[in-house]
N, C-alpha and C positions, 0 to 999 in steps of 0.2 A: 837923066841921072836917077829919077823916082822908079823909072819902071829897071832900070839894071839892078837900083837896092832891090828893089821887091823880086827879082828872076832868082837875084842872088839869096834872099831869104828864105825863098820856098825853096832853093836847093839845099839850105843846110838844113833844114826840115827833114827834106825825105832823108838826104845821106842820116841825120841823125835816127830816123826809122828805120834803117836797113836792119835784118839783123845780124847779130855779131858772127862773125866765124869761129869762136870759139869760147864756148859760153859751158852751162852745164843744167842738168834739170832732176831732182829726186822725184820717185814716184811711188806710188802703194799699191797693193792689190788686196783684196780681202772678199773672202767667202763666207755664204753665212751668216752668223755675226757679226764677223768682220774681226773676234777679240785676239787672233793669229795674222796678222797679216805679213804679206812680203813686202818688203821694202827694199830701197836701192835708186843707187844714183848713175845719171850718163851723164860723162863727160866727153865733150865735142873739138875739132879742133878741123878745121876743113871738110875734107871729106872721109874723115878718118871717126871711130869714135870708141866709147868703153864702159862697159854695164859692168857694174859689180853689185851683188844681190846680199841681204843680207836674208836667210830664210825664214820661214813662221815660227823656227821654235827660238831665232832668236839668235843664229851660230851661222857663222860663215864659213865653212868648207875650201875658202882659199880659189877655187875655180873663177873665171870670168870670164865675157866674151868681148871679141872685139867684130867692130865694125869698118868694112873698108869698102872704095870703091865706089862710093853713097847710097850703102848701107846693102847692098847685091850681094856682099861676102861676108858669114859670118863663122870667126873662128872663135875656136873654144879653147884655152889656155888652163892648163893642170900643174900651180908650183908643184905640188906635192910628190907629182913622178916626172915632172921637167918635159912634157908633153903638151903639141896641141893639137886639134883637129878643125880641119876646113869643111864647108856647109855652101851649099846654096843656098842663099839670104830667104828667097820663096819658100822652097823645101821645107826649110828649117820651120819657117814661121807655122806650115801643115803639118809640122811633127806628130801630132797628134791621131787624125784622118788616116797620115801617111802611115803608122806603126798597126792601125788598126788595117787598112787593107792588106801591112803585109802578112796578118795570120796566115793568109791564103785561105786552104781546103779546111782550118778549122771553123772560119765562119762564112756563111755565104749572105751578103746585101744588098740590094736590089730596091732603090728609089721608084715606087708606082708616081708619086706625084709629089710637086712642090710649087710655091707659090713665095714671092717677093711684094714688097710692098714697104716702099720708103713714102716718109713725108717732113717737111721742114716745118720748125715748130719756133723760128723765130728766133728773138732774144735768150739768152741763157744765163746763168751765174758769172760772177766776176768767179776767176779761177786760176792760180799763182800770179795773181797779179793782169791778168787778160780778160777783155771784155770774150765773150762768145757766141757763137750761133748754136743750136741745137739741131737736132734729124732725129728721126726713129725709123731703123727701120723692122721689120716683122715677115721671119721666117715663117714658113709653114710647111712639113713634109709627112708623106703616109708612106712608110716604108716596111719591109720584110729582113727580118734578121734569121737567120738559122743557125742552129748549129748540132751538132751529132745527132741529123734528123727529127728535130722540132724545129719549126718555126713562129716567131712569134709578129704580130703586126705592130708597129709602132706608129702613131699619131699625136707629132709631137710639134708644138710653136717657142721657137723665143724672141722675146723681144728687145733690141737694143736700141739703149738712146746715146748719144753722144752729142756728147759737148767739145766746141774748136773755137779757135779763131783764123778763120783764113787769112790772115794775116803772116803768122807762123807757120813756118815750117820746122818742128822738130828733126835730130835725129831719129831714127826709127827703133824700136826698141822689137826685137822679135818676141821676148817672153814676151811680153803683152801680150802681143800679135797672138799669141799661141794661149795666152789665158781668156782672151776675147774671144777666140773662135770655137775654144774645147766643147760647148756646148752643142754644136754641129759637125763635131768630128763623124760621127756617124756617116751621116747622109753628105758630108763634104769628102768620104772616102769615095764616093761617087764624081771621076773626076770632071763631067759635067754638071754636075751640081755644086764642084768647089770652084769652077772658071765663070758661072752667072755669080753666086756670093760674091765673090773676089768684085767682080765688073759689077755691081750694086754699090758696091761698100765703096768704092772710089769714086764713083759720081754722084755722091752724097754726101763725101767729107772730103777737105782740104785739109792735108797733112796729116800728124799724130792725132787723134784727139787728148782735150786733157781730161777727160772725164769720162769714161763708158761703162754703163749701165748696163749687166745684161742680167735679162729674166727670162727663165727655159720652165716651160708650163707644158707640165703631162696632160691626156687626155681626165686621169681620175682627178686632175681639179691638184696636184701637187707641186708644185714651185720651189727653185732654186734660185738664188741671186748671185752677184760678183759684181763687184765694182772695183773700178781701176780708176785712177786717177793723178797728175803730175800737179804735186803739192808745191814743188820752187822751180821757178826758173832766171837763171840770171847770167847774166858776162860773167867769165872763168878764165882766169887764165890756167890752160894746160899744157902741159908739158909733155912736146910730140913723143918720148923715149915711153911715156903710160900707154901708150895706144902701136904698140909694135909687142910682136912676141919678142921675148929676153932671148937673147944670145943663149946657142946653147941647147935647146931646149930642142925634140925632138920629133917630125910630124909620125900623129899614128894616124889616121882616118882607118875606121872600119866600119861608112856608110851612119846613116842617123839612127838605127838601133843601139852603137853605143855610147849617144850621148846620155848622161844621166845626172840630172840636176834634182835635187831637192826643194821644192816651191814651196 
């Protein structure tokens, strides 16, 4: 009888550990200072889910994205002309690399070298309520940029730290994804150079992080920061009809150049 209670207590343990299916989590981004930042909340509901941003200057634009499929499909919904456009969830999250390699013949770039370099840095901050692990890890690349016949050399590192708890598994949020990465859009238009980052970045972290640090350091000694970070997380009840495009509403895709968001 002692050891069925105890089989049976450590089951409601873990069930009560699982986490919820359908919960929600706000997050922040900031450059800089930080005294603009974006903010905005995902609300989750299986394998479905819904960002709505509110931007730096402070005004929402009505726009949001949805996530479907466990987070592979990212569509883009416009109340305002009753339009949405569909993405690949990867793509999407390279918007950045990706707009830049499509210049084409206006710029030409060329990775001579790069270098990775993760490390686990132990315990972290408590963070919307989560203990954490921390990583760093540290780009490095010497690349060539041209364009209408100069070329300039670039020698350039950044470093990020992130804070998780593998415990957690967020929904995936692509703006992030895409404010984490902008830093190396350059040398990630390089598309082996964006499939070793990509295969770094995920045998280093478990899930979203809720905390990422990033520091992009020119060769003349000049520095840029951005931090991102998931300020609440909690059980939500949502309502599946928020996380579907509205009746009605009409697809236009024309390709990732014309998504346009205001960060």
């Amino acid at each position: 009888m002692r050891r069925s209670l105890a089989v049976l207590l450590l089951g409601s343990v873990a069930l009560g550990a699982q986490q919820p299916s359908s919960y929600s989590y706000d997050f922040r981004a900031a450059s800089g200072g930080g005294d603009r930042p974006m903010t905005g909340t995902v609300r989750v509901n299986g394998a479905r889910a819904r960002v709505d941003v509110v931007n730096s200057n402070g005004r929402d634009d009505g726009q949001y994205i949805l996530l479907s499929n466990d987070g592979r499909v990212v569509t883009v919904v416009k109340p305002h002309d009753h339009t949405f456009s569909v993405y690949d969830a990867d793509q999407f999250a390279h918007l950045a690399s990706l707009g830049i390699g499509a210049a084409g013949k206006a710029l030409t770039m060329k990775v001579r070298e790069s270098s990775f370099q993760s490390t686990s840095l132990g315990a972290g901050d408590r963070i919307a309520g989560r203990t954490t692990q921390r990583a760093r890890l540290v780009e490095h690349w010497r690349m060539d940029v041209g364009a209408m016949g100069f070329t300039t050399p670039l020698d350039e590192s950044i470093e990020t730290e992130y804070s998780f708890d593998p415990t957690l598994t967020l929904a995936r949020n692509p703006l992030l994804e895409i404010l984490a990465t902008a830093a190396s859009a350059l040398p990630a238009s390089d598309p082996a150079y964006a499939v070793k980052a990509d295969s770094v970045r995920r045998s280093l972290v478990r899930g979203m992080p809720l905390r990422t640090v990033v520091t992009e350091r020119k060769k003349d000694g000049e520095a840029s920061r951005t931090v991102i970070e998931v300020t609440r997380y909690a059980p939500a009840r949502v309502d599946a009809a928020d996380l579907a495009v509205p009746a009605g509403y009409t697809r236009k895709d024309n390709g990732l150049s014309g998504f346009r968001l205001k960060l």
